[in-house]
C-alpha positions in Angstrom: -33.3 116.7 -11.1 -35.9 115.0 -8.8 -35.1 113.7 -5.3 -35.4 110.3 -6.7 -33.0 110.9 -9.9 -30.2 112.7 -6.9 -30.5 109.6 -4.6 -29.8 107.2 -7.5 -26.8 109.1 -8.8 -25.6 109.4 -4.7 -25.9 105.5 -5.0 -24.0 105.4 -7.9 -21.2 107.4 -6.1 -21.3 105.0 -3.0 -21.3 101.8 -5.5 -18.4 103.5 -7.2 -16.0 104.1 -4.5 -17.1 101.1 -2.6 -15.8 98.9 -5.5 -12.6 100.7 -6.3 -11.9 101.1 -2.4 -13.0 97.1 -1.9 -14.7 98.1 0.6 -18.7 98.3 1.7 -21.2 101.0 0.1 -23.3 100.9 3.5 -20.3 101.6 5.5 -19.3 104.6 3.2 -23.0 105.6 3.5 -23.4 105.7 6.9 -20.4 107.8 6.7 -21.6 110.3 4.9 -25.7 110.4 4.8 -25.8 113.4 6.8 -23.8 115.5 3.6 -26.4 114.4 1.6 -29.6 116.4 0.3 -32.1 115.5 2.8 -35.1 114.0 0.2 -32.2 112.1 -1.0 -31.3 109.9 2.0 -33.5 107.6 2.7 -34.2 106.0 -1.1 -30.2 106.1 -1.4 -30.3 103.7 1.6 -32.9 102.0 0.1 -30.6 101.3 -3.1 -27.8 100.3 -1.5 -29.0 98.2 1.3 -30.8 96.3 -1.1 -28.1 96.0 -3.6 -25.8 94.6 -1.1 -28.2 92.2 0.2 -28.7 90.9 -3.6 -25.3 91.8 -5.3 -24.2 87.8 -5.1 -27.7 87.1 -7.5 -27.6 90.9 -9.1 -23.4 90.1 -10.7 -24.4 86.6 -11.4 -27.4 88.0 -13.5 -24.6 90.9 -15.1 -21.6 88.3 -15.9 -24.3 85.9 -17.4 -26.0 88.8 -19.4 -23.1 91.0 -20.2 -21.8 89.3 -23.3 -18.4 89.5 -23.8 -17.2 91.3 -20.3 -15.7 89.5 -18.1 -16.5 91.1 -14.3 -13.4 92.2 -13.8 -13.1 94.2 -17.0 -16.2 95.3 -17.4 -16.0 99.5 -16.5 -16.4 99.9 -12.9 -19.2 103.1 -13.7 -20.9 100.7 -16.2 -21.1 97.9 -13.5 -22.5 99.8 -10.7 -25.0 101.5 -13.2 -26.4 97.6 -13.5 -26.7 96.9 -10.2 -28.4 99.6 -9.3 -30.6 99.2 -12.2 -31.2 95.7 -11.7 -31.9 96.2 -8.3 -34.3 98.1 -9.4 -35.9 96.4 -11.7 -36.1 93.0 -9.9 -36.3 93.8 -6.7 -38.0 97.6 -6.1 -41.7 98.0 -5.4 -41.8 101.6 -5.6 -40.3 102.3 -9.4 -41.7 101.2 -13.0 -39.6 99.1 -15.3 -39.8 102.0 -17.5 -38.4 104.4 -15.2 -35.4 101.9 -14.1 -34.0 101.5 -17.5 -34.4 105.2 -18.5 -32.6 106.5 -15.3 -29.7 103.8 -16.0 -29.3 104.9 -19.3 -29.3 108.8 -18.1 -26.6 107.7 -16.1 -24.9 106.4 -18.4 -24.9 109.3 -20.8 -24.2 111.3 -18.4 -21.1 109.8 -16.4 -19.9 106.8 -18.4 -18.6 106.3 -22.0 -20.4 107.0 -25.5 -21.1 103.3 -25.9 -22.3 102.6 -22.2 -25.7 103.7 -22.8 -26.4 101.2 -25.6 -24.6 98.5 -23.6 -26.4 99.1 -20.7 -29.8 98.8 -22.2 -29.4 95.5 -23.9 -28.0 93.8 -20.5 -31.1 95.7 -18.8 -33.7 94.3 -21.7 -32.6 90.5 -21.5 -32.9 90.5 -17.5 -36.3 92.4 -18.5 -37.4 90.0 -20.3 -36.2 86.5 -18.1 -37.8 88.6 -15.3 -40.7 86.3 -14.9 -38.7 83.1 -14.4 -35.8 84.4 -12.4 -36.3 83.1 -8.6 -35.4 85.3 -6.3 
């Protein structure tokens, strides 16, 4: 697993507990980032410092996009594998579309339910393809 593919699924953690706890996923971070794999920390802080500076826009895009799941229903894995996969894909300079969606969907086979994965990527492909009209 590269550095890269660890820091995400550190994210994922921190986004995870952070939304069960109610609580903040930098604060949790900061906590913790010296327990982590050193190659891991800094693009894990990347990740979550940038998803809590856009998770007001990122949710919006997921509750518009995610037909037929309510917020609040929607699996908590599922919803943090979206917001760090939006953030990528909207708002990272560093990683190719490409690379975004297939480490979401990894994710998502690996941690999450048999149907996640499938789920996952159509939400992904629609904001894909607004991408060029979205202001952000």
């Amino acid at each position: 697993m590269s550095s890269r593919s660890k820091a995400r699924k550190a994210a994922l953690d921190l986004l995870y507990e952070s939304d069960i706890r109610k609580g903040s996923a930098a604060e949790l971070l900061s906590k913790r980032v010296t327990e982590m794999e050193y190659e891991a920390r800094e693009f894990t802080k990347e990740l979550i410092d940038g998803i809590e500076l856009n998770k007001r826009k990122i949710d919006e895009l997921i509750a518009t996009y995610a037909q037929g799941w309510d917020m609040d229903r929607m699996p908590v894995l599922d919803r943090n594998i979206l917001r760090l996969a939006i953030f990528e894909l909207l708002w990272s300079q560093s990683v190719p579309e490409a690379v975004a969606i297939s480490e979401a969907l990894e994710l998502a086979a690996n941690f999450s339910t048999e149907d996640s994965s499938k789920y996952i990527n159509g939400v992904l492909s629609k904001v894909l393809e607004i991408k060029p009209d979205l202001v952000l």
